[in-house]
C-alpha positions in Angstrom: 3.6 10.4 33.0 3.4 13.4 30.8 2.8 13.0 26.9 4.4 15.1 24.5 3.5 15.8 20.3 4.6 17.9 18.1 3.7 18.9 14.3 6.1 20.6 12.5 5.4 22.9 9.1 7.1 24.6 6.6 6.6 28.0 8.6 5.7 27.1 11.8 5.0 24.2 14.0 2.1 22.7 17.1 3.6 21.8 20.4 1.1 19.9 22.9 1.3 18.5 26.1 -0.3 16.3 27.8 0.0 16.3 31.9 0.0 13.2 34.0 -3.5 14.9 35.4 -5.1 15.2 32.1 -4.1 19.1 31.6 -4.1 20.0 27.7 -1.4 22.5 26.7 -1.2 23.8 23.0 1.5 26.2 22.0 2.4 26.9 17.9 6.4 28.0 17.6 7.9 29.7 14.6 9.9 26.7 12.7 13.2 28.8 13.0 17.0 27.4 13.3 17.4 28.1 17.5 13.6 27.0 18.1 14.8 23.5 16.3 18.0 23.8 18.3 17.1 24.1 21.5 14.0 21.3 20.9 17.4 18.9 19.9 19.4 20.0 23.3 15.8 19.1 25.2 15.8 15.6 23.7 12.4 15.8 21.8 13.7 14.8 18.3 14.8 11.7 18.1 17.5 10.5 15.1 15.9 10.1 11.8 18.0 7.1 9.4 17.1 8.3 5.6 16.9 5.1 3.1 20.2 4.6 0.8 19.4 4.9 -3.0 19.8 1.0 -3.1 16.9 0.3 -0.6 15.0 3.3 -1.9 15.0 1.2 -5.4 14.5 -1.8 -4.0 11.2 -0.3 -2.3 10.0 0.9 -5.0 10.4 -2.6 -6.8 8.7 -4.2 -4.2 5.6 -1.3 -4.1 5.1 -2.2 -8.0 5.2 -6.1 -7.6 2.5 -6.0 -4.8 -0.1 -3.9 -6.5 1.0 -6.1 -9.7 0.0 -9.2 -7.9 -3.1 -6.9 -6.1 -4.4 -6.2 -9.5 -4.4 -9.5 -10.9 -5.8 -11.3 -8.1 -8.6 -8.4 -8.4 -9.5 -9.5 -11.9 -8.8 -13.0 -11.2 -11.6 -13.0 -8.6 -14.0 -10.5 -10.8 -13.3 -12.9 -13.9 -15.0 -16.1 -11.8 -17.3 -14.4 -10.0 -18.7 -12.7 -13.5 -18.7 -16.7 -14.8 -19.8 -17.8 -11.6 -22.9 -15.5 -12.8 -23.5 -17.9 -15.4 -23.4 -21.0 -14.1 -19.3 -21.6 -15.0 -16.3 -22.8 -13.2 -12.9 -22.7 -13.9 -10.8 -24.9 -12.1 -7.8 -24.1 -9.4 -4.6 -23.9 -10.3 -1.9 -20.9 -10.5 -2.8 -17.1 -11.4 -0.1 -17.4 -14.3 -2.0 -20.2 -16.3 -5.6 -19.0 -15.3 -6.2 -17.1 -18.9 -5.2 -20.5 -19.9 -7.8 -22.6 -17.6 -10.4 -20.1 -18.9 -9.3 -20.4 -22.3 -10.2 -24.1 -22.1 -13.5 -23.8 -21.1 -16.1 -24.9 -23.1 -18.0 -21.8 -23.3 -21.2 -21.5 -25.8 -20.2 -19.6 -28.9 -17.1 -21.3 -29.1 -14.9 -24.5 -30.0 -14.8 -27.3 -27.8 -11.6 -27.9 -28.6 -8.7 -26.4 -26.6 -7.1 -22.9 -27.6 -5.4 -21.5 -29.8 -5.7 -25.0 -31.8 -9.7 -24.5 -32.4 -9.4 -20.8 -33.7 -9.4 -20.7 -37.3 
């Protein structure tokens, strides 16, 4: 079975094929309107769907949620290692109350009390 890529540029593009007997042929085409044409009527493009502006949106929402949830697991996981470091643990529980789980920690220098109650 024969292989077939192609890489296409602004002014030109890279066809290669690759023969069933392991025979390399290269060949770089001018990007031009009948060049495009007759690749269509030969069947090497294959449809391309674009995104609606609804599902565009709603990947974009979805790109800013995961590297807001990336990021705070990150410094949730630098946070104990750093008191890991000193001999501390905070214990399990949800990332949306671990400032508070910290918080609570007896650390030295500070209240034992819980916060904000112990700050002045």
């Amino acid at each position: 079975m024969d292989h077939f890529g192609i890489d296409v540029h602004k002014k030109e593009g890279q066809l290669c094929l690759l023969a069933e007997a392991g025979e390399l042929t290269e060949r770089r085409i001018g990007t031009e309107e009948r060049c495009f044409a007759e690749s269509c009527l030969l069947g090497a493009y294959r449809p391309v769907h674009g995104l609606s502006d609804t599902q565009r949106h709603v990947r974009a929402r979805l790109t800013v949620r995961d590297t807001r949830v990336r990021t705070r697991t990150w410094y949730i996981s630098l946070i104990r290692a750093l008191l890991r470091q000193r001999g501390l643990s905070v214990p399990a529980g949800s990332a949306e109350a671990f400032p508070w789980r910290v918080l609570a920690r007896p650390l030295p220098g500070r209240c034992a009390r819980r916060w904000p109650r112990c700050w002045p």
